[in-house]
Structures are given as structure tokens and as C-alpha cells.
C-alpha positions as CSV (number, residue, x, y, z in Angstrom):
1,X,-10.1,-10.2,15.5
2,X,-9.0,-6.9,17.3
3,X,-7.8,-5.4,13.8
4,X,-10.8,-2.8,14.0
5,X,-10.1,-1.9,17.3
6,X,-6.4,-1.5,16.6
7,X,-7.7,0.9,13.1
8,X,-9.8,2.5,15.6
9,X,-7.3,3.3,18.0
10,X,-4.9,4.4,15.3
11,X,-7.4,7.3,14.2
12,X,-8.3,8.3,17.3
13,X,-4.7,8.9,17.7
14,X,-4.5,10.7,14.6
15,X,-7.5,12.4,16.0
16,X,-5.7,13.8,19.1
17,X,-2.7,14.5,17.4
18,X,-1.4,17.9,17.6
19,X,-1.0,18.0,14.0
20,X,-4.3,16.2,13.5
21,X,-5.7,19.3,11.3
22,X,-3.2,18.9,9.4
23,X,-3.4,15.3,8.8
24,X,-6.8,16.5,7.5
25,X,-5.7,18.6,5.0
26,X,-3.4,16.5,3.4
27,X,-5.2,12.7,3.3
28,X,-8.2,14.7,2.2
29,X,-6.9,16.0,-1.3
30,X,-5.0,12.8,-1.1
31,X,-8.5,10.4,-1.0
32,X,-9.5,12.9,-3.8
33,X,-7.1,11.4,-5.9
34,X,-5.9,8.1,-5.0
35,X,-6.8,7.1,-1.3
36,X,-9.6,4.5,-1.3
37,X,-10.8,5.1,2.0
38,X,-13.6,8.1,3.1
39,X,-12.5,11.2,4.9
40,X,-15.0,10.9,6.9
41,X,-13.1,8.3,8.9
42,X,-10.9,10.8,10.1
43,X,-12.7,14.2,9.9
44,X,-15.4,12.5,12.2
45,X,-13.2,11.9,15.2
46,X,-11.1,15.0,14.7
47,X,-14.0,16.6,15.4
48,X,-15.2,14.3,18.1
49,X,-11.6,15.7,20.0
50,X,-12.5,19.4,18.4
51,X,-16.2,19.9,18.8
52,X,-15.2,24.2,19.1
53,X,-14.2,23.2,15.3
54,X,-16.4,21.6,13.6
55,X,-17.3,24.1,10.8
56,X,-13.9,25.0,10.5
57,X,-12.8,21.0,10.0
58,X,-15.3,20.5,7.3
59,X,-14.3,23.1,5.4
60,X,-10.9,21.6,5.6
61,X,-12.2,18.7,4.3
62,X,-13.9,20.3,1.7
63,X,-11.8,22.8,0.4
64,X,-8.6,19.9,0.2
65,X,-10.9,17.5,-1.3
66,X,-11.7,20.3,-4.0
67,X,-8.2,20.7,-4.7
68,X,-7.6,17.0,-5.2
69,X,-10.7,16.7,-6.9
70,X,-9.2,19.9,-9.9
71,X,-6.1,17.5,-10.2
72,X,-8.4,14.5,-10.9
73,X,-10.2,17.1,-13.5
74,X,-7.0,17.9,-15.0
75,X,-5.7,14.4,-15.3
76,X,-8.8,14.0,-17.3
77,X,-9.2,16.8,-19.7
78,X,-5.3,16.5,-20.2
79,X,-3.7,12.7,-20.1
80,X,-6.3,11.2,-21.9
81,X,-5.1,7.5,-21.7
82,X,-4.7,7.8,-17.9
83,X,-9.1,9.0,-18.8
84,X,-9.6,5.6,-21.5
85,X,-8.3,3.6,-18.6
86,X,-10.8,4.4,-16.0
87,X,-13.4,4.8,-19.0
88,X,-12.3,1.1,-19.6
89,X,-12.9,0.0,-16.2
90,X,-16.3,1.6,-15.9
91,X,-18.0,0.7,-19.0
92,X,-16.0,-2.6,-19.5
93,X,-15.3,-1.5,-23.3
94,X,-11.6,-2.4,-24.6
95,X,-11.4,1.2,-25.4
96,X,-8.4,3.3,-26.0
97,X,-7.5,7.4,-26.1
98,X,-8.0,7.0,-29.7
99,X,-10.8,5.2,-30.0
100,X,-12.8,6.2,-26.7
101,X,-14.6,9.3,-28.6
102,X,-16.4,6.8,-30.9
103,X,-17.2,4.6,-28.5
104,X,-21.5,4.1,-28.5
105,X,-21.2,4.6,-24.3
106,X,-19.3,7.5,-24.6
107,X,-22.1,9.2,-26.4
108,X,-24.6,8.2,-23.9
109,X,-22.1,9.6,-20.6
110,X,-21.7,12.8,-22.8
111,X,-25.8,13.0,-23.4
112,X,-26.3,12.1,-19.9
113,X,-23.8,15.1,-18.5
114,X,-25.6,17.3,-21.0
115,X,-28.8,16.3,-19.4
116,X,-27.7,15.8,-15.8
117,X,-24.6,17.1,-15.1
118,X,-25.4,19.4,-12.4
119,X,-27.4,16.2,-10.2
120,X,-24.4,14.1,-11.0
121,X,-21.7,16.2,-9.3
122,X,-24.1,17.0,-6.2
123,X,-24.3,13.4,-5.5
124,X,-21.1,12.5,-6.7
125,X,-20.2,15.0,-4.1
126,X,-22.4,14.6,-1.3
127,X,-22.5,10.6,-1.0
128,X,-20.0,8.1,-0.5
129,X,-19.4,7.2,-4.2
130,X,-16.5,7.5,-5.4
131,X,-15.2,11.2,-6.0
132,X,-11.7,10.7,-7.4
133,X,-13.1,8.7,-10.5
134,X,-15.8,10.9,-11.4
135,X,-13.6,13.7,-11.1
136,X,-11.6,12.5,-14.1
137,X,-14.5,11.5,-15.9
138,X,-15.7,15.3,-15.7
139,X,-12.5,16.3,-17.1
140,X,-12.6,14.2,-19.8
141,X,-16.2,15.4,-21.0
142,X,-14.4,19.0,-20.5
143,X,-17.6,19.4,-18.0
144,X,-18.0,23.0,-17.0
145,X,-15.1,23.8,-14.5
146,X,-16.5,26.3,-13.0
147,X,-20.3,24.6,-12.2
148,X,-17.9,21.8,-11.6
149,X,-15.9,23.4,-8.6
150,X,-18.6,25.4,-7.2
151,X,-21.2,22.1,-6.6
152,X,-18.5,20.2,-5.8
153,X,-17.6,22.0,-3.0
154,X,-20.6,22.6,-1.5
155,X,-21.9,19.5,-1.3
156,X,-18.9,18.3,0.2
157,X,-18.9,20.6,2.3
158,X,-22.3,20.3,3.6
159,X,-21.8,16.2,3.7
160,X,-18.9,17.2,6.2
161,X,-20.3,19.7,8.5
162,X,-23.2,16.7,8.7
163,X,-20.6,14.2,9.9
164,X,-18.2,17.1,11.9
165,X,-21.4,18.1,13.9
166,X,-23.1,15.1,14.3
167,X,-19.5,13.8,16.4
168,X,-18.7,17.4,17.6
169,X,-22.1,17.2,19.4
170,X,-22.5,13.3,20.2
171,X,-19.5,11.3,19.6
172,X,-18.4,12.2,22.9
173,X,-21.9,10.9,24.9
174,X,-21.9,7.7,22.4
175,X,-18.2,6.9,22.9
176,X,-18.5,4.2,25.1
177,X,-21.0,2.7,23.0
178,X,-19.2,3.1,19.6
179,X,-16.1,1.7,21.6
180,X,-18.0,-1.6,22.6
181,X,-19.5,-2.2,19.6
182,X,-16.5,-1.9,18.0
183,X,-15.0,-4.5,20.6
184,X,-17.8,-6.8,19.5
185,X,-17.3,-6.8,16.2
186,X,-14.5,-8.6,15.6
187,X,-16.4,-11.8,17.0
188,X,-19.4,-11.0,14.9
189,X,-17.2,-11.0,11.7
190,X,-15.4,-14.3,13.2
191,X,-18.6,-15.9,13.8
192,X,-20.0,-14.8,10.8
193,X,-17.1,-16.1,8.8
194,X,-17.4,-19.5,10.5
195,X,-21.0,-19.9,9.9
196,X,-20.4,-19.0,6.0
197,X,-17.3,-21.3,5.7
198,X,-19.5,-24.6,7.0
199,X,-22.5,-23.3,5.1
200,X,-20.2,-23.4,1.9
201,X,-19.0,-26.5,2.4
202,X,-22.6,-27.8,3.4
203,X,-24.1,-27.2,0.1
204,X,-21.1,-27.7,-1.9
């Protein structure tokens, strides 16, 4: 029940931290490739504790999250069965690195980059969907690098100056209230777990 308050806790420590800019840098080309959860989780309450820095935090963000996004392009334009894999898990195919490129779906991603390409890396970049994958999938299609880096990074970059202002200039006022909702929560889950659990067993 207190799990969410103890994860909060823990990144507002991380927050304060000394070495919290740093922190930044690193899980943010780090979620680029491999980390599951948002940088905005930490980026957010950095600059709740930094609001003097909140341009120069997003671009942090951004600029790491670029380089871990060009290692995700790589792994895709050059390991091609690291590519089939994720390929496999998107479309559900039983494809392979030799028999991906005659796949039917693969000609319908490569039509649709051809088509939309340049929409698909602003929101791939700007919303919460998942960068690292998409990255690879660029590479794969051998997508523009170039258009691919430069949209890439700015819509990261504007997504995090959203979130690095929006706590630079309220998180502090609203911290209370973020504080006690989070308190809260872990009886909402709990309660809403319970009501789910007899509700199952109800109708079973």
C-alpha cells in the first residue's frame, strides 16, 4: 500500500541529489534503449527542486534520449535479427532476418514511412509511446537519419520543456496536493483490487 509513496520518495531523492543532473543524463539515453519507464518521472521533479533550470534540464533529457535513441537506430539498420525480433513482436508474424523483407506487413510499414514518416517520428517523439522500439524500427527501414535525428529531437525536446516548466513553475505550490493524493492512492488501488476480486468471484 505505501509502495507509491516509497517510489515517490525515492525520486524526489534522486531529485535533490547533488548529482541529480546527472542521474538525468544517464537513465535518459538509458529509457531510450532499454528502460521501460518515462523520463519524465524524473526530469519532472528535478525540475520541481531546479525551477532556475528547466530549459537547461529538458535539453538534457532530450539531447541523451537522442543519443540513446541513434543506438536504437543503429541496432536496427545493423543487427538485423535483434530488428526481426521486435518486428516479430509488433506485427505478431513468425518472421526472421531472412525472411522479414518478404513479409506482406513489411511492405505496408515501409509504404507507410514513405507516406508518413515525418508524422510518425514527431509523435513517436513527443508522446508517451514507446521511443526505444520505434527507434529500431527506423533503422531497420534505413529511414532518413538525418530527418530522423533532427524531429526527434525536437519534439522531445519540446515534450520536456512542457513537463520541466509546468513543475519548475507549479510543482512547488501543488506539492502538498500531489503528496496527499499520492498517500491516498494506495487505498484506492487496495479497495479497488478488493471490489474486483469479489466482483470476479461473483460472476464466476
Amino acid at each position: 500500500m505505501g509502495m507509491i509513496k516509497k517510489l515517490y520518495d525515492r525520486t524526489m531523492y534522486y531529485a535533490g541529489h547533488k548529482n541529480a543532473n546527472t542521474f538525468l543524463c544517464i537513465y535518459s539515453f538509458l529509457e531510450a534503449i532499454i528502460l521501460p519507464i518515462p523520463i519524465d518521472v524524473l526530469v519532472g521533479p528535478i525540475a520541481m527542486q531546479k525551477p532556475k533550470q528547466a530549459f537547461r534540464l529538458a535539453f538534457y533529457a532530450a539531447f541523451f534520449s537522442l543519443l540513446g535513441g541513434c543506438v536504437g537506430y543503429a541496432l536496427g539498420m545493423f543487427f538485423e535479427d535483434v530488428a526481426a525480433h521486435i518486428f516479430a513482436l509488433i506485427t505478431n508474424e513468425p518472421v526472421t532476418a531472412q525472411t522479414i523483407h518478404e513479409s506482406a506487413t513489411f511492405a505496408k510499414i515501409e509504404e507507410f514511412l514513405d507516406k508518413h514518416g515525418i508524422l510518425s517520428i514527431i509523435l513517436v517523439g513527443f508522446t508517451p509511446l514507446p521511443f526505444k522500439i520505434f527507434t529500431i524500427v527506423f533503422g531497420f527501414f534505413h529511414y532518413n537519419f538525418l530527418v530522423f535525428i533532427g524531429l526527434s529531437f525536437i519534439s522531445r525536446l519540446v515534450r520536456f520543456l512542457i513537463v520541466t516548466y509546468l513543475f519548475a513553475y507549479f510543482g512547488q505550490k501543488y506539492r502538498q496536493q500531489i503528496e496527499n493524493i499520492i498517500n491516498k492512492s494506495g487505498w484506492i488501488i487496495l479497495i479497488v483490487a478488493i471490489v474486483g476480486f469479489l466482483l470476479y468471484y461473483t460472476l464466476k
